[in-house]
N, CA and C atoms of all chains as a GROMACS GRO file, in nm:
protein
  582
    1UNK      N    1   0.162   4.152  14.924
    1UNK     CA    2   0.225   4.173  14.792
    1UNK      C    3   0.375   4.143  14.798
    2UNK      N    4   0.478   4.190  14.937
    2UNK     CA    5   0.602   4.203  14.906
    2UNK      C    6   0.610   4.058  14.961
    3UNK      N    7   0.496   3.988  15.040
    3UNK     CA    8   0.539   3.840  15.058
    3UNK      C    9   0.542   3.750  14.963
    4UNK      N   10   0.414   3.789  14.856
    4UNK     CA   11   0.456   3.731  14.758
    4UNK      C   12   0.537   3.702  14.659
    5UNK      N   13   0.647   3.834  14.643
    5UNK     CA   14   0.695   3.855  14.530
    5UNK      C   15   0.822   3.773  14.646
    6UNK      N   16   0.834   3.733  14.766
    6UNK     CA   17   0.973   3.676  14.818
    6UNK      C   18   0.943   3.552  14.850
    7UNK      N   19   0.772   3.497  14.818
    7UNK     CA   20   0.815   3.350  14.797
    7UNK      C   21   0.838   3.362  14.619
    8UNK      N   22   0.772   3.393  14.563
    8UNK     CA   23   0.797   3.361  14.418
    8UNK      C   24   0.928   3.399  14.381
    9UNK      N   25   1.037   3.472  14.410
    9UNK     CA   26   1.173   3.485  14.405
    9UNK      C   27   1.246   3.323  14.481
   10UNK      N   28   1.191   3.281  14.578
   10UNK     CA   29   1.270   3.203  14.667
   10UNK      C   30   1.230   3.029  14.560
   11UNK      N   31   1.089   3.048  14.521
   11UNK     CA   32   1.097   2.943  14.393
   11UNK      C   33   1.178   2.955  14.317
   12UNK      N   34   1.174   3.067  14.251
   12UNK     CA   35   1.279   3.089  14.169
   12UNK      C   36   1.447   3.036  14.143
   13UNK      N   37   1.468   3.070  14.260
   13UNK     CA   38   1.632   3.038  14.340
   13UNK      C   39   1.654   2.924  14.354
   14UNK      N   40   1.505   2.844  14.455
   14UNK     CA   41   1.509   2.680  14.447
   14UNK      C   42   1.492   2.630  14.311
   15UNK      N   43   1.415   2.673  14.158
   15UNK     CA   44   1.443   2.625  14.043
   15UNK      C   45   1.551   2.593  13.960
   16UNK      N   46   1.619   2.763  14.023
   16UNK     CA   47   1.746   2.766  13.945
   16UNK      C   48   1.857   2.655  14.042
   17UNK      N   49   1.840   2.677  14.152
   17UNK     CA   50   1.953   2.547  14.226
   17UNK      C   51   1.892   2.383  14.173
   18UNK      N   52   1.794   2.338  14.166
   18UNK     CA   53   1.727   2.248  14.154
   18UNK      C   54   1.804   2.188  13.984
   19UNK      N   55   1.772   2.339  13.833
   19UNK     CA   56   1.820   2.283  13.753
   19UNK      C   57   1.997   2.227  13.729
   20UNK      N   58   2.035   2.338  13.848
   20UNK     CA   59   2.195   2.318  13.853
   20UNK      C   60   2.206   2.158  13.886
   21UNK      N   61   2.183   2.158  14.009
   21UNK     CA   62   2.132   2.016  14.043
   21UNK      C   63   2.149   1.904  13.964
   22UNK      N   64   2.029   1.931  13.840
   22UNK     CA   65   1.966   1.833  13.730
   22UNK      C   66   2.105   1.852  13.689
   23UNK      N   67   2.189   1.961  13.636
   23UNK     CA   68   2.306   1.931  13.499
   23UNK      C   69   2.409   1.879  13.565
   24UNK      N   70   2.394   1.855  13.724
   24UNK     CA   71   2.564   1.819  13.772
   24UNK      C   72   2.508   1.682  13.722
   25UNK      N   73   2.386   1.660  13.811
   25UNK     CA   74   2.336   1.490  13.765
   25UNK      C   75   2.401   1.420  13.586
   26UNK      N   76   2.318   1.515  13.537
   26UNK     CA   77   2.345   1.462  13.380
   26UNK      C   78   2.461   1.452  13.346
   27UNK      N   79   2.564   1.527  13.426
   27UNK     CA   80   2.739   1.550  13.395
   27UNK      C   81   2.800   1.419  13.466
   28UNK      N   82   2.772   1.383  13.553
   28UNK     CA   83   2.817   1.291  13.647
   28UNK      C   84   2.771   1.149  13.530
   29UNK      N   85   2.682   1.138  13.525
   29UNK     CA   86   2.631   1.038  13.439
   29UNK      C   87   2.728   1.022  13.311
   30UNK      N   88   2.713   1.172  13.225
   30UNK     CA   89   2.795   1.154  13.078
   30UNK      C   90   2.939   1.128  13.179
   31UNK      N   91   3.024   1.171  13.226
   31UNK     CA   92   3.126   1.117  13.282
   31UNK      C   93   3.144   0.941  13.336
   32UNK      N   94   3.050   0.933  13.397
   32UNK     CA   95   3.058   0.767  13.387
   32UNK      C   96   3.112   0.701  13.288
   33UNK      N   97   2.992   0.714  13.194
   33UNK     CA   98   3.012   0.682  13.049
   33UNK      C   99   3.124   0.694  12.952
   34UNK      N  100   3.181   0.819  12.981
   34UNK     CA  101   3.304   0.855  12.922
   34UNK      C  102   3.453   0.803  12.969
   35UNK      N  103   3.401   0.741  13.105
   35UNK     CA  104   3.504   0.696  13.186
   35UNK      C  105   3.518   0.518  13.152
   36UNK      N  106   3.368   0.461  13.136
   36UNK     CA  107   3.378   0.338  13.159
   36UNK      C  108   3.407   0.335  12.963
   37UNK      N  109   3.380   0.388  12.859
   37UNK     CA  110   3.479   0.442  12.768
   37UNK      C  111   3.566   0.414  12.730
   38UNK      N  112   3.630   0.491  12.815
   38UNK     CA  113   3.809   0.497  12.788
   38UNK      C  114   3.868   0.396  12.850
   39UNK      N  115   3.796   0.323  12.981
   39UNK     CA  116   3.821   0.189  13.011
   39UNK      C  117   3.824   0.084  12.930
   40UNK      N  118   3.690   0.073  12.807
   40UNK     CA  119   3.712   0.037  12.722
   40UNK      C  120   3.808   0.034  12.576
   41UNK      N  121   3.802   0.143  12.556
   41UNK     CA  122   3.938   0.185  12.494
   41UNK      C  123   4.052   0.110  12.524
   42UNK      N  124   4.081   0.134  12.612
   42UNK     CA  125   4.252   0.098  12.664
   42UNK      C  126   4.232  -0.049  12.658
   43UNK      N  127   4.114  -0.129  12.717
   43UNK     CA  128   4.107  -0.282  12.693
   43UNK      C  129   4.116  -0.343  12.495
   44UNK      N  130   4.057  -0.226  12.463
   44UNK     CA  131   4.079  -0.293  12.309
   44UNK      C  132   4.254  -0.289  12.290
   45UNK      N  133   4.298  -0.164  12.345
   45UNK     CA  134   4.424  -0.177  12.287
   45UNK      C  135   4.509  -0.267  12.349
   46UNK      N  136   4.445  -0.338  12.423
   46UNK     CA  137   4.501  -0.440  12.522
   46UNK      C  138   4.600  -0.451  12.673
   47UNK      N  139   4.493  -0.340  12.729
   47UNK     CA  140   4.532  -0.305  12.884
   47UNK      C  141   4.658  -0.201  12.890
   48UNK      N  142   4.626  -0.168  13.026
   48UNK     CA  143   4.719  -0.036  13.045
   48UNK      C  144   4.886  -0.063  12.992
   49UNK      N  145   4.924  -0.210  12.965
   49UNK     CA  146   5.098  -0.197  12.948
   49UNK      C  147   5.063  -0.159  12.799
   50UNK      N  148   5.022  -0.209  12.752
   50UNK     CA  149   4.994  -0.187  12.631
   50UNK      C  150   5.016   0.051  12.585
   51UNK      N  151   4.924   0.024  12.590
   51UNK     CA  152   4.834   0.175  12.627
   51UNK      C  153   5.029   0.255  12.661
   52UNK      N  154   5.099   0.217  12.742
   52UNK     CA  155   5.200   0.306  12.801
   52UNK      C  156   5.273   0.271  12.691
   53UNK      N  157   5.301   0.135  12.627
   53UNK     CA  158   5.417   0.140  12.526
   53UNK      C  159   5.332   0.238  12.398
   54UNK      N  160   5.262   0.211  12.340
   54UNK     CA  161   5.166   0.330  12.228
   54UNK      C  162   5.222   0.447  12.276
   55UNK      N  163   5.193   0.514  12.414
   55UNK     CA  164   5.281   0.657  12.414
   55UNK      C  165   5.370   0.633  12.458
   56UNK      N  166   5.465   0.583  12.448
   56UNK     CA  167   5.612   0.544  12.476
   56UNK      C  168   5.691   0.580  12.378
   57UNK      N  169   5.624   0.495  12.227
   57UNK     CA  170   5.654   0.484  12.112
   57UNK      C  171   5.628   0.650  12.042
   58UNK      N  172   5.470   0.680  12.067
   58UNK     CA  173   5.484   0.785  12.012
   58UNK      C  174   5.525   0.946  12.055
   59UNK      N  175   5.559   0.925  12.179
   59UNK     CA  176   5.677   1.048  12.242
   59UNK      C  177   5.810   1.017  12.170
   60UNK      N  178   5.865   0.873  12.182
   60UNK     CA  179   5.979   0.860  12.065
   60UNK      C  180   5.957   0.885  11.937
   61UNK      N  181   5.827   0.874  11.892
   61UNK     CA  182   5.806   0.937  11.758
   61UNK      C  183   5.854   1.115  11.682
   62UNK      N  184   5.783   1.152  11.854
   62UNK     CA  185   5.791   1.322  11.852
   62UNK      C  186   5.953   1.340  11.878
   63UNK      N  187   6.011   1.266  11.947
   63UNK     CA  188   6.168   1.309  11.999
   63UNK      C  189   6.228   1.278  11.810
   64UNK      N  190   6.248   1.188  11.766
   64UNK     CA  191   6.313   1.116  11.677
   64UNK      C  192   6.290   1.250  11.536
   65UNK      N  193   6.168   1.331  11.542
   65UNK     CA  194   6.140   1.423  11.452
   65UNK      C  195   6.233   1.538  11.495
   66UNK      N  196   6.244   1.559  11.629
   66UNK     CA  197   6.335   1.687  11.624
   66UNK      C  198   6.454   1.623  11.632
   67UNK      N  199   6.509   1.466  11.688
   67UNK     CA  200   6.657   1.440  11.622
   67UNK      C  201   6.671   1.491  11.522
   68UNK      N  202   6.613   1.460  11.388
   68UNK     CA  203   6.642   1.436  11.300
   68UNK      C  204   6.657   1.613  11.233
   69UNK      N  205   6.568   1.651  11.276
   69UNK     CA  206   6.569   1.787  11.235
   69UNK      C  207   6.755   1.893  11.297
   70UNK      N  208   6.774   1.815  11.424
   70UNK     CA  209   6.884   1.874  11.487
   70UNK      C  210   7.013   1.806  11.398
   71UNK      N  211   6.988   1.670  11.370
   71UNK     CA  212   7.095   1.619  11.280
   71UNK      C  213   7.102   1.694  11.128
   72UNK      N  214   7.017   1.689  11.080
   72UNK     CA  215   7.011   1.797  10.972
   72UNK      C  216   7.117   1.915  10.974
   73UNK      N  217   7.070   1.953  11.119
   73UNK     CA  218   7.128   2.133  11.123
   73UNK      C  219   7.270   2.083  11.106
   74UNK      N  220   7.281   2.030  11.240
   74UNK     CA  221   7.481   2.014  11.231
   74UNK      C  222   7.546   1.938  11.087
   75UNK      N  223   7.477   1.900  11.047
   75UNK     CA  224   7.543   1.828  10.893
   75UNK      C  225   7.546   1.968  10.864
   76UNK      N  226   7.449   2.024  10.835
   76UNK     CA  227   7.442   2.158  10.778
   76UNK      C  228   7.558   2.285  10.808
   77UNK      N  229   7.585   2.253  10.936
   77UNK     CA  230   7.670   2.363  11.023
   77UNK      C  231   7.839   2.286  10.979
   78UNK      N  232   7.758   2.131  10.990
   78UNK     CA  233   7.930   2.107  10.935
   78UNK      C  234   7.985   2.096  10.825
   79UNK      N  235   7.897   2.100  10.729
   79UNK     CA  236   7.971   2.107  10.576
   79UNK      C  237   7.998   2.248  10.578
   80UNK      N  238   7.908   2.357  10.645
   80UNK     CA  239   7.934   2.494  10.610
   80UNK      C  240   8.119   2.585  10.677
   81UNK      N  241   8.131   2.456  10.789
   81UNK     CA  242   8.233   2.476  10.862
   81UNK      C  243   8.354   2.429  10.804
   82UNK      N  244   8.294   2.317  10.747
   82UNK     CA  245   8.446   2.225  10.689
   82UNK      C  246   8.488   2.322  10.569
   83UNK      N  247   8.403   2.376  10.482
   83UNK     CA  248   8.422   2.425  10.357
   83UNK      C  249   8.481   2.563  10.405
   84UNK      N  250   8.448   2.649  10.511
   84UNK     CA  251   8.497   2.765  10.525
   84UNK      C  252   8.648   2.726  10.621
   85UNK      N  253   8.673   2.622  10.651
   85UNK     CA  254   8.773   2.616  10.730
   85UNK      C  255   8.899   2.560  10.625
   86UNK      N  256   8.827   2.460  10.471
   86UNK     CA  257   8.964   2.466  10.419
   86UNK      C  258   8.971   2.611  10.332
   87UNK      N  259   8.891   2.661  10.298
   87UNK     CA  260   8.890   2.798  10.257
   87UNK      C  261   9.054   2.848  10.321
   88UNK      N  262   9.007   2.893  10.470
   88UNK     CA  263   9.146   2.938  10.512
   88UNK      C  264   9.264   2.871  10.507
   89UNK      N  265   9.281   2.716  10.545
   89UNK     CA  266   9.386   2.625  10.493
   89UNK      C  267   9.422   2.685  10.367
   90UNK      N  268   9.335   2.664  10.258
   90UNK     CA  269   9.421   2.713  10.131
   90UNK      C  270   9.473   2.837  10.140
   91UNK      N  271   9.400   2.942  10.196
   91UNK     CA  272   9.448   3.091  10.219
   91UNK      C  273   9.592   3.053  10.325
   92UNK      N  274   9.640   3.011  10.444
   92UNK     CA  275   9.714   2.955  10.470
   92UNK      C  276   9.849   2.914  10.406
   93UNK      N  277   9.778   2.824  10.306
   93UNK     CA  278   9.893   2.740  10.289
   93UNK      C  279   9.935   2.861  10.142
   94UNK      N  280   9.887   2.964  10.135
   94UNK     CA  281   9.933   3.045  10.041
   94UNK      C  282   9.982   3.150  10.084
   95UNK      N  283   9.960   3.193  10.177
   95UNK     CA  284   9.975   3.326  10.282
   95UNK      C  285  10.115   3.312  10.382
   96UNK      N  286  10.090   3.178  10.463
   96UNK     CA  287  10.190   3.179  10.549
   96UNK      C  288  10.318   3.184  10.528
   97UNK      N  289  10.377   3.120  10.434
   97UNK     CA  290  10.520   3.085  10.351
   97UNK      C  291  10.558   3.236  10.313
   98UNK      N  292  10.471   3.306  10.294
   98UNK     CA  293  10.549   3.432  10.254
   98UNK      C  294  10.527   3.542  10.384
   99UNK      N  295  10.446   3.530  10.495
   99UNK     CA  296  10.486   3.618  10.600
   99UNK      C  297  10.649   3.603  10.658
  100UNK      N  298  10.674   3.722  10.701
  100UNK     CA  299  10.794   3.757  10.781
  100UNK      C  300  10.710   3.772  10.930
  101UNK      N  301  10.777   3.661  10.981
  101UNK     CA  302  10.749   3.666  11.086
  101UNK      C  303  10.817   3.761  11.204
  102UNK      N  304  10.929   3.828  11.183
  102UNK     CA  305  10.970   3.909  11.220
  102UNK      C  306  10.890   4.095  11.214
  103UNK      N  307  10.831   4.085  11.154
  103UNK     CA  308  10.762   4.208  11.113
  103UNK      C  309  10.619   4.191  11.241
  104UNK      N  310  10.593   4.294  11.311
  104UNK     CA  311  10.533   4.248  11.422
  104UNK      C  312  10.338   4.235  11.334
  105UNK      N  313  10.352   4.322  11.240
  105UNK     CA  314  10.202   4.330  11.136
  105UNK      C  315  10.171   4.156  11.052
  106UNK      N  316  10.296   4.148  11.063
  106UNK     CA  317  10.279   4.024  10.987
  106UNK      C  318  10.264   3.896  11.024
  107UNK      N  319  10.344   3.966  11.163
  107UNK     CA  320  10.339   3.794  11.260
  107UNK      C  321  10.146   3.790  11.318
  108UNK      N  322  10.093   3.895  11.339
  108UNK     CA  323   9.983   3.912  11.418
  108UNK      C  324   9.868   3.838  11.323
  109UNK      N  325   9.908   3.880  11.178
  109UNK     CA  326   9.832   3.860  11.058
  109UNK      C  327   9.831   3.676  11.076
  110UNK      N  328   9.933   3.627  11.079
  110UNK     CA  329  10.012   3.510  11.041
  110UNK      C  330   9.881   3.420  11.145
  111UNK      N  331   9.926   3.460  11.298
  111UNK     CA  332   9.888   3.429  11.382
  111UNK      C  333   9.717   3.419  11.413
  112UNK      N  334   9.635   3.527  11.343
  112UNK     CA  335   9.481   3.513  11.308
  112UNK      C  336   9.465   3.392  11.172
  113UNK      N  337   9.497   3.414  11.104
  113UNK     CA  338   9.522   3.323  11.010
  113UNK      C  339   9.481   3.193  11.066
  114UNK      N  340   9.611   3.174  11.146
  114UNK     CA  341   9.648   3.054  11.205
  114UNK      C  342   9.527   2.982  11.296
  115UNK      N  343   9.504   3.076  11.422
  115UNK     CA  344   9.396   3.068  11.508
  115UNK      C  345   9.250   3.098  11.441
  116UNK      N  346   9.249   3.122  11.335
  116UNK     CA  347   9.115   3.151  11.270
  116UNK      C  348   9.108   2.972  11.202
  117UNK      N  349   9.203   2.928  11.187
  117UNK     CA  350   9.185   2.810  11.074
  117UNK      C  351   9.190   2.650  11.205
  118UNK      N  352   9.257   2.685  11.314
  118UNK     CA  353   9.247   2.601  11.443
  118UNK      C  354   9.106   2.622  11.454
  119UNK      N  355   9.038   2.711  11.500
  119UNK     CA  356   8.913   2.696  11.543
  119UNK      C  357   8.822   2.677  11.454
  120UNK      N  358   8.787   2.664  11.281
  120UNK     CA  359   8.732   2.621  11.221
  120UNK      C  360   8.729   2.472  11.221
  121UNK      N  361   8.847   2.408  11.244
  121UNK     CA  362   8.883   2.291  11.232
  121UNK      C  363   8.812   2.188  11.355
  122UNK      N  364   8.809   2.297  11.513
  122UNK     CA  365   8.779   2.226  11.605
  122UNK      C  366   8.603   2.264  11.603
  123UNK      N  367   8.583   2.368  11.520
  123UNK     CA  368   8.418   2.321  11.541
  123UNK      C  369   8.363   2.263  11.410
  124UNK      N  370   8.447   2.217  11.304
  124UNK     CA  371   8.404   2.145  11.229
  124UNK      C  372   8.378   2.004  11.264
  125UNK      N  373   8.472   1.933  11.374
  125UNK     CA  374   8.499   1.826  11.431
  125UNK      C  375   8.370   1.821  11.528
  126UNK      N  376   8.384   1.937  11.605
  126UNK     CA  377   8.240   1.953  11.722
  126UNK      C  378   8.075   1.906  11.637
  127UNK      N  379   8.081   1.984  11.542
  127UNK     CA  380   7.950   1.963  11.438
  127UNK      C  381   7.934   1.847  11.406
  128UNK      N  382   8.091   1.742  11.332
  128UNK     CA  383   8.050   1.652  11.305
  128UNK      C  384   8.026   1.505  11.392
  129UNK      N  385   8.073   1.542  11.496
  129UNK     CA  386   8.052   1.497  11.600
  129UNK      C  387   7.895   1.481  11.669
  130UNK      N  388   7.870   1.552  11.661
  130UNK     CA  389   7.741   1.576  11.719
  130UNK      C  390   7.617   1.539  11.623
  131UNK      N  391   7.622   1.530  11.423
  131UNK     CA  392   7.581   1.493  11.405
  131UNK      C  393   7.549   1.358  11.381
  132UNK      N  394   7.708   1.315  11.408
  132UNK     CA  395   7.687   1.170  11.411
  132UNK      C  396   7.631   1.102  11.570
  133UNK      N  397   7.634   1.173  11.700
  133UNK     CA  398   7.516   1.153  11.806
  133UNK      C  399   7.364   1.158  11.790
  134UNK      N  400   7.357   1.260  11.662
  134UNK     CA  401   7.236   1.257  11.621
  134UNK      C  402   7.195   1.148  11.559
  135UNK      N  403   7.274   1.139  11.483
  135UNK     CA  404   7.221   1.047  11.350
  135UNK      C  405   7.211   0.848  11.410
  136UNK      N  406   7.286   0.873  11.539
  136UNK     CA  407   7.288   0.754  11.590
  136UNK      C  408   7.142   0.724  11.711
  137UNK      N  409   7.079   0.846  11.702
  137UNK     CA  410   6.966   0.876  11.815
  137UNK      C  411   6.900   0.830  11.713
  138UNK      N  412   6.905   0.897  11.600
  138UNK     CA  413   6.750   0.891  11.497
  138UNK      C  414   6.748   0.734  11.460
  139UNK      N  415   6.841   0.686  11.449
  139UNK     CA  416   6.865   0.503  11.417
  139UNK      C  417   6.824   0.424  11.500
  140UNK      N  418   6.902   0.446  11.632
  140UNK     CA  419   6.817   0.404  11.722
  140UNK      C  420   6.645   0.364  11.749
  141UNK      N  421   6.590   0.527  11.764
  141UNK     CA  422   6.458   0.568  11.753
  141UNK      C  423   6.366   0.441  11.622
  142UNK      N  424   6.439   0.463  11.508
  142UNK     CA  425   6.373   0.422  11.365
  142UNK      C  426   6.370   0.234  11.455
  143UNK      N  427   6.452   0.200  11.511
  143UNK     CA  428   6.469   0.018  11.540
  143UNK      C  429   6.361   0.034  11.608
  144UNK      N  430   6.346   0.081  11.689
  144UNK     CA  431   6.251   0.095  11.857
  144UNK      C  432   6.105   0.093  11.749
  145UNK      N  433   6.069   0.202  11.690
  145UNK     CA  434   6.000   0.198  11.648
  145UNK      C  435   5.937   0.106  11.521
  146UNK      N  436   6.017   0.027  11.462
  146UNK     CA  437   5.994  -0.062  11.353
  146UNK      C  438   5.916  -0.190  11.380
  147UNK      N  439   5.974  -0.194  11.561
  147UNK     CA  440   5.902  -0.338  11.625
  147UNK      C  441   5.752  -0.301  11.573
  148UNK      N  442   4.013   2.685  13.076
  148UNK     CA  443   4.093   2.647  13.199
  148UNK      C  444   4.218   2.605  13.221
  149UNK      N  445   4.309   2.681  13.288
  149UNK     CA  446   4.445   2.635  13.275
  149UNK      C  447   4.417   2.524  13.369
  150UNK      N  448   4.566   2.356  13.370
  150UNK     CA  449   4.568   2.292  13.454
  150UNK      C  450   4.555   2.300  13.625
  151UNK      N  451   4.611   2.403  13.613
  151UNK     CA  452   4.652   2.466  13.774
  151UNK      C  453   4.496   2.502  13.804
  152UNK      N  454   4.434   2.564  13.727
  152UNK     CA  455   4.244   2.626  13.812
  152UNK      C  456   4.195   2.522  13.813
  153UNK      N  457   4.186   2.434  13.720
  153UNK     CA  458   4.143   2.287  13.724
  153UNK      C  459   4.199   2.204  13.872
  154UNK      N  460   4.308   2.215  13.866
  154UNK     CA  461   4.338   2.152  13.997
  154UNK      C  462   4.261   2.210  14.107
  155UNK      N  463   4.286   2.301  14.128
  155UNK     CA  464   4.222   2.383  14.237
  155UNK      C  465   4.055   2.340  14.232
  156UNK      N  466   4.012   2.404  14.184
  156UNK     CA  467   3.805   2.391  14.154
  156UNK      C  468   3.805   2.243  14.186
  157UNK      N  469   3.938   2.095  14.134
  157UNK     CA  470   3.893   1.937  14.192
  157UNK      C  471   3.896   1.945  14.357
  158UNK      N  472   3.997   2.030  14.383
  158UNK     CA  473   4.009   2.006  14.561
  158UNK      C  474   3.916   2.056  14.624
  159UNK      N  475   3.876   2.163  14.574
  159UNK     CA  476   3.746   2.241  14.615
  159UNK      C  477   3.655   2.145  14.578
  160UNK      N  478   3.612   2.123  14.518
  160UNK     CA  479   3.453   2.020  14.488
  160UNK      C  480   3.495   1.887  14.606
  161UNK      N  481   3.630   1.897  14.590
  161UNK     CA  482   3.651   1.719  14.657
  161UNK      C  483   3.643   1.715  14.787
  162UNK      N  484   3.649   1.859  14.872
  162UNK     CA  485   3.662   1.888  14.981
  162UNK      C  486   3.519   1.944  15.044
  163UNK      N  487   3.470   1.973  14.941
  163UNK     CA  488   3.310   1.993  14.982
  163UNK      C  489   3.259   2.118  14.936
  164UNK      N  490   3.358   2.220  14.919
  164UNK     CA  491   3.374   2.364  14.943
  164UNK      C  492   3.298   2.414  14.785
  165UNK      N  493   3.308   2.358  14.712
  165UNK     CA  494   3.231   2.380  14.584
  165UNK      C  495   3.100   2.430  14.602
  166UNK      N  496   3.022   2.538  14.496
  166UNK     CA  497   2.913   2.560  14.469
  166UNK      C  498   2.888   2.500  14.369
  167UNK      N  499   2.757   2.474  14.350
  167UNK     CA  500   2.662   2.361  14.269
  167UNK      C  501   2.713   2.449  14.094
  168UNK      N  502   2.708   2.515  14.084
  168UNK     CA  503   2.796   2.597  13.957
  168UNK      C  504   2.935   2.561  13.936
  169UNK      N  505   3.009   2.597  14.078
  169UNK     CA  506   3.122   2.569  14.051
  169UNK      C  507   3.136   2.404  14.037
  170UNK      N  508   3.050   2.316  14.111
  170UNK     CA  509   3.082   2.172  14.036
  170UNK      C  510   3.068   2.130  13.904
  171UNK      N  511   2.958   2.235  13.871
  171UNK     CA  512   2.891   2.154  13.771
  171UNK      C  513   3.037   2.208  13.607
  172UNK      N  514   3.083   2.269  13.643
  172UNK     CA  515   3.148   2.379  13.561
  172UNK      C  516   3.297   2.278  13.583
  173UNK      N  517   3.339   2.218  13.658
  173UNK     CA  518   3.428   2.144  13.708
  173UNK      C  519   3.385   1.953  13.655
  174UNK      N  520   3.308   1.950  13.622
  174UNK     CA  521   3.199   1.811  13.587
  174UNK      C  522   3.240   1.854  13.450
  175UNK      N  523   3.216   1.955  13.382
  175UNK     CA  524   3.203   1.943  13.253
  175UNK      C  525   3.323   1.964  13.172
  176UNK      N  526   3.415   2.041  13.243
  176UNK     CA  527   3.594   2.056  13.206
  176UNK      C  528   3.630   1.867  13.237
  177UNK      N  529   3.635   1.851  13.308
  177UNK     CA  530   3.625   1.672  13.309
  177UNK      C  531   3.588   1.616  13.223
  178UNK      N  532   3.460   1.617  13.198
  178UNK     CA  533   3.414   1.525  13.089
  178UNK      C  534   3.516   1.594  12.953
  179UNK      N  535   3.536   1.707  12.972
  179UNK     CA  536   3.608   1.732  12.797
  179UNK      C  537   3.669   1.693  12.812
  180UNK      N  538   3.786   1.668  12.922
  180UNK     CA  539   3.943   1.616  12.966
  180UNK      C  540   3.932   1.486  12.897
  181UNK      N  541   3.825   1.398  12.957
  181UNK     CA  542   3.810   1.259  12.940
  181UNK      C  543   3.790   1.205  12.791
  182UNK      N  544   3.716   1.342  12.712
  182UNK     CA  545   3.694   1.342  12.591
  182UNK      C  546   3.780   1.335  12.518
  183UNK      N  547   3.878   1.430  12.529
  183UNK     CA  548   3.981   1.446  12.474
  183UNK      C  549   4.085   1.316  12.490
  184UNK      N  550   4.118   1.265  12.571
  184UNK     CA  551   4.190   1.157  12.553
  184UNK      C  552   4.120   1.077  12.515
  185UNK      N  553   4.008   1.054  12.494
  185UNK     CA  554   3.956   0.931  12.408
  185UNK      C  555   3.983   0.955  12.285
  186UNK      N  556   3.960   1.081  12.240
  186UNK     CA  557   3.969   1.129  12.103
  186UNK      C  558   4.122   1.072  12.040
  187UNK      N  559   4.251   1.168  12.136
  187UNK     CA  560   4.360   1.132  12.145
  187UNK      C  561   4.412   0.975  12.094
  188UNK      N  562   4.363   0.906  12.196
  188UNK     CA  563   4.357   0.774  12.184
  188UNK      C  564   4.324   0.716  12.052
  189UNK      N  565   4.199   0.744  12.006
  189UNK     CA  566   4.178   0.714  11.867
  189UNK      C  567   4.262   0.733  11.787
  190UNK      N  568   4.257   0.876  11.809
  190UNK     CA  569   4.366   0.874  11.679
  190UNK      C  570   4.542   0.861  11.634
  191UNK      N  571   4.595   0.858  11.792
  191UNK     CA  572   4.703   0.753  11.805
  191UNK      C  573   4.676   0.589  11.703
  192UNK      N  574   4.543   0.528  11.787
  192UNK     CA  575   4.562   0.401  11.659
  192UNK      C  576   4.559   0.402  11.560
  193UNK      N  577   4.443   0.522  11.466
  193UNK     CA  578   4.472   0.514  11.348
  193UNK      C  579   4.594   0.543  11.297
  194UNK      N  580   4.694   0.625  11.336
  194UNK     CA  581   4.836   0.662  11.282
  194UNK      C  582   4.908   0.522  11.260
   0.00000   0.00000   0.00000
């Protein structure tokens, strides 16, 4: 009885290895197929140089979307900069003429003023700077891609 | 399957060390791999 039930288990084991067997077979096969495929594939698109410029182009596709999105921002950062920086110029050019610079409250005042309207100025320049690196990436990108 | 277990389970099958599960399970993450860039591929040309 218990010999039987340990060959009919040991069939068992050899069935189940046997069907494993069968699905690597059938996998190996659909892989062929899928392989000689994509071999085909790449020959329609006309061989592997081919095939590398297509994702060449369309990784520059994906880069040229977040240029453009980054050029956006800094236009964005720089009109918001330019406009708050003559803001203070005009506050400046209304403010300063009448500090006493002798008065130590007034010179300090004078002096934020001052350094508040310098550094608007130099990251308005930084922004626009940078969007015009952008905007010269995304141009770029648009030629490359037009071929 | 992350890339990295994938790597691993190819060296193992490639090295011998694989069970008939673990190939077959390694056979069939492949074939999707392979699938998938065909797919990919397609639809790169249509764009």
């Amino acid at each position: 009885m218990n010999e039987n039930f340990k060959k009919e288990n040991q069939k068992e084991v050899g069935d189940i290895e046997n069907s494993t067997e069968k699905e690597v077979e059938i996998e190996i096969l659909k892989l062929e197929e899928n392989l000689n495929g994509l071999r085909q594939d790449i020959e329609d698109i006309g061989g592997e140089d081919k095939l590398q410029e297509e994702l060449d182009k369309n990784e520059l596709l994906s880069t040229r979307w977040s240029d453009r999105y980054k050029r956006t921002m800094y236009l964005i950062r720089g009109i918001i900069l330019t406009l708050s920086t003559g803001t203070f110029a005009a506050v400046d050019a209304y403010a300063l003429p009448k500090i006493n610079w002798d008065i130590p409250d007034d010179k300090t005042l004078g002096l934020c003023l001052t350094a508040a309207t310098v550094v608007g100025v130099l990251s308005s320049i930084a922004s626009i700077k940078e969007f015009i690196k952008q905007q010269k990436r995304v141009t770029t990108a648009n030629k490359i891609l037009s071929y | 399957m992350t890339p990295d277990e994938m790597k691993k389970l190819g060296e193992k099958v490639a090295k011998g060390e694989a069970s008939p599960e673990e190939k077959l399970l390694f056979l069939k993450e492949l074939n999707q791999v392979v699938e998938g860039m065909r797919t990919d591929l397609a639809n790169t040309r249509s764009q």
